[in-house]
Chimera marker file (.cmm) of the C-alpha trace (Angstrom):
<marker_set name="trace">
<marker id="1" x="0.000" y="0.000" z="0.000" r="1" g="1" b="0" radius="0.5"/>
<marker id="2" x="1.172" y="3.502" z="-0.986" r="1" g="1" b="0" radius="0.5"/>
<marker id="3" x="1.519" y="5.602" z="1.849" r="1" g="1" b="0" radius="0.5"/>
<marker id="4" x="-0.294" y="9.314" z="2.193" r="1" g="1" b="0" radius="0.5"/>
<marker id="5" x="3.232" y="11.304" z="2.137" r="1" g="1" b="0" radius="0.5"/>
<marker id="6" x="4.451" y="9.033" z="-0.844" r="1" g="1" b="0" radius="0.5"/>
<marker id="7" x="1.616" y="9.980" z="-2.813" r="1" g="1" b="0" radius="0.5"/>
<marker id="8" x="1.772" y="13.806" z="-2.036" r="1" g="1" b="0" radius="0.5"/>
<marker id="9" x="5.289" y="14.224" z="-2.300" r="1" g="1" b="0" radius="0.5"/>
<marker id="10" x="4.107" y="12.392" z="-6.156" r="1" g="1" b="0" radius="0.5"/>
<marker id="11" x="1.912" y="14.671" z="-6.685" r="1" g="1" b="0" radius="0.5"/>
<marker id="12" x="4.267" y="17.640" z="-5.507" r="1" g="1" b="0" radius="0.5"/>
<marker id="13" x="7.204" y="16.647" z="-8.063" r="1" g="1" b="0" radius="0.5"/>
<marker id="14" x="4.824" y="16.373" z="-10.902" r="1" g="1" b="0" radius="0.5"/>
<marker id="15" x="3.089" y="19.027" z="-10.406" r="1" g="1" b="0" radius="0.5"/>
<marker id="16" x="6.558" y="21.444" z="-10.290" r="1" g="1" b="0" radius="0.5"/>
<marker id="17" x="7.730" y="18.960" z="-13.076" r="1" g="1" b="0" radius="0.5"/>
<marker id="18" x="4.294" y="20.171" z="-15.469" r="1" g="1" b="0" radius="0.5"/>
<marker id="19" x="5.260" y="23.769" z="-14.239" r="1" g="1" b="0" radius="0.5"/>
<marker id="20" x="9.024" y="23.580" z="-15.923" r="1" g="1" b="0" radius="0.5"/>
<marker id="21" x="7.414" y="21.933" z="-18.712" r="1" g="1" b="0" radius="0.5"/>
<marker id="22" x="4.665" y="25.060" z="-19.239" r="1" g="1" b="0" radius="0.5"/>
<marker id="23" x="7.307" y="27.614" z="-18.467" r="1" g="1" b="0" radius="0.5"/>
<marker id="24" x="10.085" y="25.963" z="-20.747" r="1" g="1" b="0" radius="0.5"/>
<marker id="25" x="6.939" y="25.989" z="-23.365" r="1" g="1" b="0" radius="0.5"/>
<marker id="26" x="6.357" y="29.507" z="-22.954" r="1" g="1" b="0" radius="0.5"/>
<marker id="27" x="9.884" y="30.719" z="-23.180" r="1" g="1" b="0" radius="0.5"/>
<marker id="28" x="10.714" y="28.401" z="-26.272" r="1" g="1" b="0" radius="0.5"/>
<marker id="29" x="9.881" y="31.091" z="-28.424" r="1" g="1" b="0" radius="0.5"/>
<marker id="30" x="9.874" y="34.725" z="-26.910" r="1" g="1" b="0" radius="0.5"/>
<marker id="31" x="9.368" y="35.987" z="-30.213" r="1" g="1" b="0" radius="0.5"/>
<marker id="32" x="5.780" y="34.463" z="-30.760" r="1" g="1" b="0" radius="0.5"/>
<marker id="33" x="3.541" y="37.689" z="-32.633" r="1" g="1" b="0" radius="0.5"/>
<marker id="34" x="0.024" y="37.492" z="-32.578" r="1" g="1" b="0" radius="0.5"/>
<marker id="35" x="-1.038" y="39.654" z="-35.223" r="1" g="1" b="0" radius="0.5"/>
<marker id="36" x="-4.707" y="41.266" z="-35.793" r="1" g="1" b="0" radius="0.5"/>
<marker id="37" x="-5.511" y="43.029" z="-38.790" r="1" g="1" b="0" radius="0.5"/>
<marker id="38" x="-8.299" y="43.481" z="-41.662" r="1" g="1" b="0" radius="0.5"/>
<marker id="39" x="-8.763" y="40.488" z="-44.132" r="1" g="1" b="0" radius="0.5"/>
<marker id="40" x="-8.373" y="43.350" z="-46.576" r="1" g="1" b="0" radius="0.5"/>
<marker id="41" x="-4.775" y="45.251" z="-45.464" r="1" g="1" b="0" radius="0.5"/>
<marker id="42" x="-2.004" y="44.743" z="-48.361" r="1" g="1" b="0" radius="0.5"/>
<marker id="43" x="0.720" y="46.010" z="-46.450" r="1" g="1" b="0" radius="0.5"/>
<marker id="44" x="-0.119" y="44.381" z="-42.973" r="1" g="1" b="0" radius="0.5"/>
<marker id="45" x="1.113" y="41.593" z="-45.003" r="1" g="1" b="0" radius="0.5"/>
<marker id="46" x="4.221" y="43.519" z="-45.712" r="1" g="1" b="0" radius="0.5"/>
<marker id="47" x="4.913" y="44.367" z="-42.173" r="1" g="1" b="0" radius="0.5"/>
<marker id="48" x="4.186" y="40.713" z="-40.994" r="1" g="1" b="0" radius="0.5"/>
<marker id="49" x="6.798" y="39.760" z="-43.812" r="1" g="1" b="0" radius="0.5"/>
<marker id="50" x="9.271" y="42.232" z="-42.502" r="1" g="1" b="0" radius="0.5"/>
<marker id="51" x="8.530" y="40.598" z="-38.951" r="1" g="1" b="0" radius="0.5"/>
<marker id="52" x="9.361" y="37.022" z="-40.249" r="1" g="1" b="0" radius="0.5"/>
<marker id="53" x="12.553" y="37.618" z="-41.828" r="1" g="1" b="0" radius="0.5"/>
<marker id="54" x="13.658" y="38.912" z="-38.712" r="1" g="1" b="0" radius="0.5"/>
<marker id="55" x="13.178" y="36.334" z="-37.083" r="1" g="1" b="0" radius="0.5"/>
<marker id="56" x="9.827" y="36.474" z="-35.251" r="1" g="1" b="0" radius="0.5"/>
<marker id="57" x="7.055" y="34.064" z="-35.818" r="1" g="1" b="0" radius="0.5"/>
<marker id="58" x="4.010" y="35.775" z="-36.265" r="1" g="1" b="0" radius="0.5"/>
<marker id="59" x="0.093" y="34.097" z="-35.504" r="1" g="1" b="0" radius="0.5"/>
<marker id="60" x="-2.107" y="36.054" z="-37.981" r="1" g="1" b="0" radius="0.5"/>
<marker id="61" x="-6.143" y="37.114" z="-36.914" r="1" g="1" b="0" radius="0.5"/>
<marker id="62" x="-7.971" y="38.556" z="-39.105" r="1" g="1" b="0" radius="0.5"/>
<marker id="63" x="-11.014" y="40.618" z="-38.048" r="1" g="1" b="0" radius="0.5"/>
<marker id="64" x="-13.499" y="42.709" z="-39.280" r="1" g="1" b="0" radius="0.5"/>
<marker id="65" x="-12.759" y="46.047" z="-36.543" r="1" g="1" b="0" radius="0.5"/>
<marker id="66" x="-9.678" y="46.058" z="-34.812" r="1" g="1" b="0" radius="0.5"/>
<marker id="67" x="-11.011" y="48.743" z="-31.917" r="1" g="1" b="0" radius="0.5"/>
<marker id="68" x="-11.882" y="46.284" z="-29.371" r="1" g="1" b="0" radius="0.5"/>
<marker id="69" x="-8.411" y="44.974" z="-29.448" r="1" g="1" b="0" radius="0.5"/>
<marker id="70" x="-7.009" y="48.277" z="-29.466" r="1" g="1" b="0" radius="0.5"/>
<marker id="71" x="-9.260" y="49.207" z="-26.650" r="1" g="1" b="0" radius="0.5"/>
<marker id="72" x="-8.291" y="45.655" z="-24.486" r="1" g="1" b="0" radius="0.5"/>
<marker id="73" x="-4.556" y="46.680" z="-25.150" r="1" g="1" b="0" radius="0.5"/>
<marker id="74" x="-5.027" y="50.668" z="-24.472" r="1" g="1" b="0" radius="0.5"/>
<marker id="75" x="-4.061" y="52.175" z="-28.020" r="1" g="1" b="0" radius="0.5"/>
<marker id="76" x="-5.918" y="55.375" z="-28.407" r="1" g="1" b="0" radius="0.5"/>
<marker id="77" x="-6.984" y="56.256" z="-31.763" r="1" g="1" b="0" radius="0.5"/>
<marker id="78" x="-5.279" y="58.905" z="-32.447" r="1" g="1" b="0" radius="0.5"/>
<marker id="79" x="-2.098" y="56.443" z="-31.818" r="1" g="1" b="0" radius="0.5"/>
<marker id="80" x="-3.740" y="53.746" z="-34.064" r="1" g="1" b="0" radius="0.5"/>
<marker id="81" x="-2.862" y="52.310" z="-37.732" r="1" g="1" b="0" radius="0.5"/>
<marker id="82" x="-3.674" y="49.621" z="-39.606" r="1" g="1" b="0" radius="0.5"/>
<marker id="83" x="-2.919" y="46.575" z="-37.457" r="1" g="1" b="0" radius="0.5"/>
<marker id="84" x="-2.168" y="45.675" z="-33.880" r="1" g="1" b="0" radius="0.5"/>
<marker id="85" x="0.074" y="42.761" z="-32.745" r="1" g="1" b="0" radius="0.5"/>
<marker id="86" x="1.001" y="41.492" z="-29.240" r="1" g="1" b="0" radius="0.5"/>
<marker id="87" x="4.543" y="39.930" z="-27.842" r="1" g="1" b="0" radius="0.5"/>
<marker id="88" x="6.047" y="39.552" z="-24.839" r="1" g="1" b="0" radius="0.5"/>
<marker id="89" x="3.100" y="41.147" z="-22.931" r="1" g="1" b="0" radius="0.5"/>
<marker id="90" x="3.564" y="44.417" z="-24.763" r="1" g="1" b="0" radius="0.5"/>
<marker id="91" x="1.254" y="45.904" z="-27.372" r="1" g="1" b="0" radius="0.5"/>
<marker id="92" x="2.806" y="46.571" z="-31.269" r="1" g="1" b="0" radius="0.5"/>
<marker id="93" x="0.753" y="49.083" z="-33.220" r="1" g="1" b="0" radius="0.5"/>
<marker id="94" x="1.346" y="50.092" z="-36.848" r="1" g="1" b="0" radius="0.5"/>
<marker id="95" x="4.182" y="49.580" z="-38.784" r="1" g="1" b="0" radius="0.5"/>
<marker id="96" x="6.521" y="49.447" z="-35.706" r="1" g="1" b="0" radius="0.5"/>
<marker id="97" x="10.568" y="48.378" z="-37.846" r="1" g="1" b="0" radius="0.5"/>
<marker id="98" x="11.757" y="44.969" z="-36.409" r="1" g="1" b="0" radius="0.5"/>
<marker id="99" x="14.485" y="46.180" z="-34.619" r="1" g="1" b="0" radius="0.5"/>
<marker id="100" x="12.403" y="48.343" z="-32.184" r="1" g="1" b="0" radius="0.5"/>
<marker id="101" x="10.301" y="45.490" z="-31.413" r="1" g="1" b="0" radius="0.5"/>
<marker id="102" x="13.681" y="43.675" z="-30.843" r="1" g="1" b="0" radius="0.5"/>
<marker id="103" x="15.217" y="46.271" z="-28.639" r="1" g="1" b="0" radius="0.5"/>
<marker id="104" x="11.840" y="46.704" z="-26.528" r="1" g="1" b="0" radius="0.5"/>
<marker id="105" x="12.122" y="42.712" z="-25.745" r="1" g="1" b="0" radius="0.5"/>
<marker id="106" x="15.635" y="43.064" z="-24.979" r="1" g="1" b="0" radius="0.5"/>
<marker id="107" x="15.352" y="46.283" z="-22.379" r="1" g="1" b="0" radius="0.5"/>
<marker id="108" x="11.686" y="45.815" z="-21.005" r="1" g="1" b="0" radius="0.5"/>
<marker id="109" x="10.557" y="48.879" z="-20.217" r="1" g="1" b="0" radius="0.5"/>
<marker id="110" x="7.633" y="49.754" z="-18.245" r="1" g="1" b="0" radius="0.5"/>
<marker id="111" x="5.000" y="50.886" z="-20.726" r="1" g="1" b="0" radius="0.5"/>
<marker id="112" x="2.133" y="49.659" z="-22.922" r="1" g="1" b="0" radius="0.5"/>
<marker id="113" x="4.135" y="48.544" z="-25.906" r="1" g="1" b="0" radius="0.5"/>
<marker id="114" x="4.895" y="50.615" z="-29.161" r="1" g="1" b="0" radius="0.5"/>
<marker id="115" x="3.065" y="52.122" z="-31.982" r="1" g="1" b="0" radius="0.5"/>
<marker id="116" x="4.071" y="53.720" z="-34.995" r="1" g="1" b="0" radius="0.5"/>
<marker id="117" x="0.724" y="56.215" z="-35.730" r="1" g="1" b="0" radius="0.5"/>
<marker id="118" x="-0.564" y="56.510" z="-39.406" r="1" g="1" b="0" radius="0.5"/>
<marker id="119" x="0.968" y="54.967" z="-42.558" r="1" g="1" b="0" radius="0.5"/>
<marker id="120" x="4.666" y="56.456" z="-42.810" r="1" g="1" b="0" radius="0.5"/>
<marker id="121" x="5.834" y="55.655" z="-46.213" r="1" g="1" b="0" radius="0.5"/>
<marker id="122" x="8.995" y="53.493" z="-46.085" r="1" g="1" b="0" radius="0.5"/>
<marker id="123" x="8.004" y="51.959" z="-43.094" r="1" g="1" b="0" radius="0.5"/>
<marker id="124" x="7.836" y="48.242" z="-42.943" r="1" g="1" b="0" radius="0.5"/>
<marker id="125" x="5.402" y="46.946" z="-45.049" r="1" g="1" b="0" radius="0.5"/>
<marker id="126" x="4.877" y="50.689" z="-46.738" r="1" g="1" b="0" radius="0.5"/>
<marker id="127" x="7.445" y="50.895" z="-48.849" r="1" g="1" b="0" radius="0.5"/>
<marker id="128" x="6.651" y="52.722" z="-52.208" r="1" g="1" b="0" radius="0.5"/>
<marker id="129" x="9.058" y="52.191" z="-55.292" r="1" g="1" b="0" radius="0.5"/>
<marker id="130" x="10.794" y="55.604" z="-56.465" r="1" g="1" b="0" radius="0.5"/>
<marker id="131" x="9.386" y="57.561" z="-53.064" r="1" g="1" b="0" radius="0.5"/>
<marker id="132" x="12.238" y="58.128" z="-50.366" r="1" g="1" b="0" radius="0.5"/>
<marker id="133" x="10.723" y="57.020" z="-46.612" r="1" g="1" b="0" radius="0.5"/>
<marker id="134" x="8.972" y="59.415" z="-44.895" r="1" g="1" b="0" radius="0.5"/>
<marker id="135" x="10.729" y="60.802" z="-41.527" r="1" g="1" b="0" radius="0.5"/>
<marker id="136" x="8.304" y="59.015" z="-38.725" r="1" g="1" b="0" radius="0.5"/>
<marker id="137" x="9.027" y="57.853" z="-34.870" r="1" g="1" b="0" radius="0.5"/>
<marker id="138" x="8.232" y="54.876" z="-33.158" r="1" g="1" b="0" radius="0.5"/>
<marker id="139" x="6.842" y="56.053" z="-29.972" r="1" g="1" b="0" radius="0.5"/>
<marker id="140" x="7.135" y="54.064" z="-26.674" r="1" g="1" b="0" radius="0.5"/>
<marker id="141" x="3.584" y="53.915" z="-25.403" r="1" g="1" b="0" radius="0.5"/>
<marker id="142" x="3.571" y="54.633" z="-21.814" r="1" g="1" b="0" radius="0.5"/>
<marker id="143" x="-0.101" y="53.673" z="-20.167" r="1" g="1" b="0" radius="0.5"/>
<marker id="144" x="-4.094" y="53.765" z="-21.196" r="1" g="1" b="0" radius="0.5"/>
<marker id="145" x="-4.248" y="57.702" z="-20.861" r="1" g="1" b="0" radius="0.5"/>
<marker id="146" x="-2.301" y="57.673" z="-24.362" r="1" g="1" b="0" radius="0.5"/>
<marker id="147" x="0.967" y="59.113" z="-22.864" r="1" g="1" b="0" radius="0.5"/>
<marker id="148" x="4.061" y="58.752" z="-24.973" r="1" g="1" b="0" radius="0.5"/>
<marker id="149" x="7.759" y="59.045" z="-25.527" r="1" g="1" b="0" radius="0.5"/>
<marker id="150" x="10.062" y="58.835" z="-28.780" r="1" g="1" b="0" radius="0.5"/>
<marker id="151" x="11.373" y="55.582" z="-29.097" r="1" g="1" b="0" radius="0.5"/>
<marker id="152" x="13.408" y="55.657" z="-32.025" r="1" g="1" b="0" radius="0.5"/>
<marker id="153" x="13.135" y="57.992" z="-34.907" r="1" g="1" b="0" radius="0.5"/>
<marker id="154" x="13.341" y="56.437" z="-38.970" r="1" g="1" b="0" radius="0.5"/>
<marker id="155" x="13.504" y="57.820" z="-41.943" r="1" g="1" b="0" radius="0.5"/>
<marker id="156" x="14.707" y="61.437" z="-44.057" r="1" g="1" b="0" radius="0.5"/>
<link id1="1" id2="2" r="1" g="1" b="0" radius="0.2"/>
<link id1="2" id2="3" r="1" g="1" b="0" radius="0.2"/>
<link id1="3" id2="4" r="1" g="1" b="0" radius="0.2"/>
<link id1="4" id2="5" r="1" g="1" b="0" radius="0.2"/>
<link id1="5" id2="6" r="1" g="1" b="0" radius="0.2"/>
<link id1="6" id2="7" r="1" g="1" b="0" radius="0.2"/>
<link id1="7" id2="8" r="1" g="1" b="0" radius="0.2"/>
<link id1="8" id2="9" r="1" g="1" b="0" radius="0.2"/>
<link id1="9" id2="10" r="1" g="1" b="0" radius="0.2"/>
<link id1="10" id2="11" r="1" g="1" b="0" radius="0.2"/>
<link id1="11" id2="12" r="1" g="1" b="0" radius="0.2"/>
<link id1="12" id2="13" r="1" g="1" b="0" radius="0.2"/>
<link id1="13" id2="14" r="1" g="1" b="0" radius="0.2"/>
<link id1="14" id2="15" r="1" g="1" b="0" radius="0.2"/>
<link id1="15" id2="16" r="1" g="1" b="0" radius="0.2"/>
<link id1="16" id2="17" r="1" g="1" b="0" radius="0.2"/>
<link id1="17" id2="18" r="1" g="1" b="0" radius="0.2"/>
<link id1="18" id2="19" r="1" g="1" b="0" radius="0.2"/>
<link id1="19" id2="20" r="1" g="1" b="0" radius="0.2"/>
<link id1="20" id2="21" r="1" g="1" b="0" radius="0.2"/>
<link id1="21" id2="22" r="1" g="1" b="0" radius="0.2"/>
<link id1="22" id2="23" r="1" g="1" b="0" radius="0.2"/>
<link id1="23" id2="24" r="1" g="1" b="0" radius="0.2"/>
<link id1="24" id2="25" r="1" g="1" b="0" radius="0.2"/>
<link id1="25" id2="26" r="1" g="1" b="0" radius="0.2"/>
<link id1="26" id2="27" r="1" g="1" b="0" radius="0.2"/>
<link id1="27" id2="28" r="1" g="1" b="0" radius="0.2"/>
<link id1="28" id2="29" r="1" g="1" b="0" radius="0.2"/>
<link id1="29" id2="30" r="1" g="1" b="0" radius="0.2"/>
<link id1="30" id2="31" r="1" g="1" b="0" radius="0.2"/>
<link id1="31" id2="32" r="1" g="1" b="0" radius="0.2"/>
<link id1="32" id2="33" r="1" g="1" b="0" radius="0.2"/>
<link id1="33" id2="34" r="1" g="1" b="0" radius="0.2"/>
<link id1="34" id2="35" r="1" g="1" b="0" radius="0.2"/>
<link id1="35" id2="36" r="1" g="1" b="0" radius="0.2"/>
<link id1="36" id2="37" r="1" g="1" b="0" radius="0.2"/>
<link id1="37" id2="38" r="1" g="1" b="0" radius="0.2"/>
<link id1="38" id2="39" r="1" g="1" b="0" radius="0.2"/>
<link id1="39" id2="40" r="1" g="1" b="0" radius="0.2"/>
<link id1="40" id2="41" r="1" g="1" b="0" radius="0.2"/>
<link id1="41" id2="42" r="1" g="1" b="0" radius="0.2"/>
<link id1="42" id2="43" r="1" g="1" b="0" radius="0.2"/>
<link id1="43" id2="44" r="1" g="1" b="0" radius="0.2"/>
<link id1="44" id2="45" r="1" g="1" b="0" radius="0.2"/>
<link id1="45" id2="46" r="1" g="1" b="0" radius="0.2"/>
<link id1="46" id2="47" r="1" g="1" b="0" radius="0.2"/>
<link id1="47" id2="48" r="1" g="1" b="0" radius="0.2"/>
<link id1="48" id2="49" r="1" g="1" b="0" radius="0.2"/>
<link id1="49" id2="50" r="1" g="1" b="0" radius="0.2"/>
<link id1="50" id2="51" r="1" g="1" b="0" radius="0.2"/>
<link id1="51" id2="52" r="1" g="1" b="0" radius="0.2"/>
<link id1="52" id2="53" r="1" g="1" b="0" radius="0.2"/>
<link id1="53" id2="54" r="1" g="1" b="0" radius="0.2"/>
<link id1="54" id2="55" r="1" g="1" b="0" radius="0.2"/>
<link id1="55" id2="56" r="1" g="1" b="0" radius="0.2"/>
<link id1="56" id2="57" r="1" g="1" b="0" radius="0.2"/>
<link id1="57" id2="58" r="1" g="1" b="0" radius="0.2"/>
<link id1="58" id2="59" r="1" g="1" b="0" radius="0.2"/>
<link id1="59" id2="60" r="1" g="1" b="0" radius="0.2"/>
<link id1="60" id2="61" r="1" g="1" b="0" radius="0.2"/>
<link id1="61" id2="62" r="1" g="1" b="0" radius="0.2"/>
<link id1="62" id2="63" r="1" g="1" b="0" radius="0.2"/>
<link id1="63" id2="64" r="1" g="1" b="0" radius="0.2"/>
<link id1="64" id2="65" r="1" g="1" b="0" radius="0.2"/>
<link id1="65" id2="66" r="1" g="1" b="0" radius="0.2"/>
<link id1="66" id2="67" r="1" g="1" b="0" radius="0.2"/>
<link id1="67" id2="68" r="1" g="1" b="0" radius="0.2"/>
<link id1="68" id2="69" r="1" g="1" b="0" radius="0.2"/>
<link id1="69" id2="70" r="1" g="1" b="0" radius="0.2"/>
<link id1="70" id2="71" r="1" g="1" b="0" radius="0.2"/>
<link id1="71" id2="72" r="1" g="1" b="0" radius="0.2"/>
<link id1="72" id2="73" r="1" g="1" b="0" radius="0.2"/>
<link id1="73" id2="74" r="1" g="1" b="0" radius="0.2"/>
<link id1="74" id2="75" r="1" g="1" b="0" radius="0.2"/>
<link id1="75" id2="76" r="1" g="1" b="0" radius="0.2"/>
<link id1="76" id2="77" r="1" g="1" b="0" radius="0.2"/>
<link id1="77" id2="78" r="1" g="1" b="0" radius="0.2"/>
<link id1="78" id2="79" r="1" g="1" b="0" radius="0.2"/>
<link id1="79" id2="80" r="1" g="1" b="0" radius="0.2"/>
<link id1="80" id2="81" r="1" g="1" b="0" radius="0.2"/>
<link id1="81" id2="82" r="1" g="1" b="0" radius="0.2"/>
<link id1="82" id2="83" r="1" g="1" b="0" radius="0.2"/>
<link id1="83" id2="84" r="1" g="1" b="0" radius="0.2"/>
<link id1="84" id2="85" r="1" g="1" b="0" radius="0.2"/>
<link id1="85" id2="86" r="1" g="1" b="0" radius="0.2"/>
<link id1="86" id2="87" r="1" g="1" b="0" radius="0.2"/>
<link id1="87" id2="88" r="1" g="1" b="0" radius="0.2"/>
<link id1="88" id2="89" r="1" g="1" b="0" radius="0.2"/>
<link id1="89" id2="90" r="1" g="1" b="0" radius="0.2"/>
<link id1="90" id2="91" r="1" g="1" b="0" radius="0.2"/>
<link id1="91" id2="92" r="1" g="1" b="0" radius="0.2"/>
<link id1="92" id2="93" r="1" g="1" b="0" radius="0.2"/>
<link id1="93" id2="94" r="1" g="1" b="0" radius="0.2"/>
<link id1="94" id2="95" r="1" g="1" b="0" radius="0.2"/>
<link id1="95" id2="96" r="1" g="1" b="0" radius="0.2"/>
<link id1="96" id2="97" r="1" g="1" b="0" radius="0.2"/>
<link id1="97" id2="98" r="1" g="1" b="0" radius="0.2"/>
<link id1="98" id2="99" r="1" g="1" b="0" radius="0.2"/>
<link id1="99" id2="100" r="1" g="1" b="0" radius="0.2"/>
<link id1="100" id2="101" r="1" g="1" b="0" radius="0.2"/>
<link id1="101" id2="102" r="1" g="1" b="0" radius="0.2"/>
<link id1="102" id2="103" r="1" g="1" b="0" radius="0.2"/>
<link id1="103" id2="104" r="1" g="1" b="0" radius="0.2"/>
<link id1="104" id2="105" r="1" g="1" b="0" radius="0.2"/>
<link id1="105" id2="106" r="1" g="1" b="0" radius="0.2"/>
<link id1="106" id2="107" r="1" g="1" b="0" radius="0.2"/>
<link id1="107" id2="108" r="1" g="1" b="0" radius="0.2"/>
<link id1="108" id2="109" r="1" g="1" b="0" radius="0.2"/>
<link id1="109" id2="110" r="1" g="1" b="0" radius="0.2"/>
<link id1="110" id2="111" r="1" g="1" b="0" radius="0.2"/>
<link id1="111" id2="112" r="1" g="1" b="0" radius="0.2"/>
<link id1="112" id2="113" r="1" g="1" b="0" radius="0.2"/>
<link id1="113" id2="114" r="1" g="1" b="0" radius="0.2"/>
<link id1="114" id2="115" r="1" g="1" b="0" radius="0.2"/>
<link id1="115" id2="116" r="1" g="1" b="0" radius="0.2"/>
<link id1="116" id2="117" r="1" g="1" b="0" radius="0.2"/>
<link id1="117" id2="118" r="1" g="1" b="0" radius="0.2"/>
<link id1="118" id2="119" r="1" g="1" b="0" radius="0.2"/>
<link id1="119" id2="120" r="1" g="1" b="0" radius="0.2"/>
<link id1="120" id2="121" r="1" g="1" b="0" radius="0.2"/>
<link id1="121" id2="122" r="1" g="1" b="0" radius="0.2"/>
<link id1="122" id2="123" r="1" g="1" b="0" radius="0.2"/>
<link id1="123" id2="124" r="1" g="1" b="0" radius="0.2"/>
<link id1="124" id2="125" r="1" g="1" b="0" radius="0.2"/>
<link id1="125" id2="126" r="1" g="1" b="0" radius="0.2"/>
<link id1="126" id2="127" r="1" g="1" b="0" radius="0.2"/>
<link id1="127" id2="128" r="1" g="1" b="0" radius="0.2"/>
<link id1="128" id2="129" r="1" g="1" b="0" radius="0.2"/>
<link id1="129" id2="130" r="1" g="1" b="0" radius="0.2"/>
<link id1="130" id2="131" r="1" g="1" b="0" radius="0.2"/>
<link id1="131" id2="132" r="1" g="1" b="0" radius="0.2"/>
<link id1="132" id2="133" r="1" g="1" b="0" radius="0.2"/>
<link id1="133" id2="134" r="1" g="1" b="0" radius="0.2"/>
<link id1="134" id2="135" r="1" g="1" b="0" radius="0.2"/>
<link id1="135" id2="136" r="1" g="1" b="0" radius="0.2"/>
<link id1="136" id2="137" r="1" g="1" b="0" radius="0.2"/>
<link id1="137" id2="138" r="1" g="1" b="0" radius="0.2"/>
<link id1="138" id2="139" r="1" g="1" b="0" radius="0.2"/>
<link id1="139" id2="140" r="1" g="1" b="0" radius="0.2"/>
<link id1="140" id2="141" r="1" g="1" b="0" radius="0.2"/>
<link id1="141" id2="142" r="1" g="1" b="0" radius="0.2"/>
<link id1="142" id2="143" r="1" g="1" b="0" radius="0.2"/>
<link id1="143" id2="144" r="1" g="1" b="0" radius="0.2"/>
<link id1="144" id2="145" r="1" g="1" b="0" radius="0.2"/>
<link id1="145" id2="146" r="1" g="1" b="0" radius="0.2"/>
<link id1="146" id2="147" r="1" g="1" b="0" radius="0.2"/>
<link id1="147" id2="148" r="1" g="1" b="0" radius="0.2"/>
<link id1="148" id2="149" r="1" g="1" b="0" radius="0.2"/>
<link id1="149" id2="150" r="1" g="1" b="0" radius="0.2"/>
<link id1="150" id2="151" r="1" g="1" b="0" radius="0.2"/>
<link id1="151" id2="152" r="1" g="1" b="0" radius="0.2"/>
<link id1="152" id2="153" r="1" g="1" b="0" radius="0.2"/>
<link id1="153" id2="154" r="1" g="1" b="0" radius="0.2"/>
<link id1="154" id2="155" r="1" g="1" b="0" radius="0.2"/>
<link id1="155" id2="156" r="1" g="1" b="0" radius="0.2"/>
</marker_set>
């Protein structure tokens, strides 16, 4: 017969064992995007290119209005674009360049996430043959009331 404290201390170790396992699962891929947009965006599909071959693996969604998940992940309008993605418990609005989504997941700051307002030609995913990029920041979006800071700056 199996005594009481066998069995617990059984349970114990697999339970801690299934926690490593879900944590280890989590972390095997900290660069997991889930991606909402519009069935009908061309150049969210650019962007989510741009994301790919820099090495993040992006989960697409595709809805009809994006402003409930802007409004579950606190992107003001005015802040909004065409698409919203989520990573690493941050929110990543517009056509945000890999490399700030990179360095935001490398230095963890305490905000909201990033956004990159409007359409800025020569952004990810907006790039426009024979038109030079557009001059546009990515701006660090610091909690639900819409507050921001410059991030990084792109472009002429």
């Amino acid at each position: 017969m199996i005594s009481p404290a066998f069995h617990r201390r059984g349970l114990l170790v697999s339970g801690a064992a299934a926690l490593l396992v879900s944590s280890c699962a989590r972390a095997a891929n900290p660069k997991t995007l889930v991606v909402y947009k519009t069935p009908y965006c061309g150049c969210c599909k650019g962007w989510v290119a741009h994301m790919t071959r820099a090495g993040f693996t992006p989960t697409i969604n595709e809805l009809e209005d994006l402003a409930p998940v802007r409004a579950r992940y606190g992107v003001p309008f005015k802040l909004s674009s065409c698409h919203t993605g989520v990573i690493g418990g941050y929110v990543i609005e517009g056509h945000v360049p890999p490399d700030d989504v990179a360095r935001l997941l490398r230095e963890k700051p305490k905000a909201l996430g990033l956004t990159a307002p409007g359409m800025p030609i020569g952004s990810p995913g907006m790039e426009v043959p024979d038109r030079p990029a557009e001059r546009f920041d990515t701006l660090l979006l610091l909690d639900r009331s819409g507050r921001t800071q410059v991030f990084a700056t792109h472009g002429a």
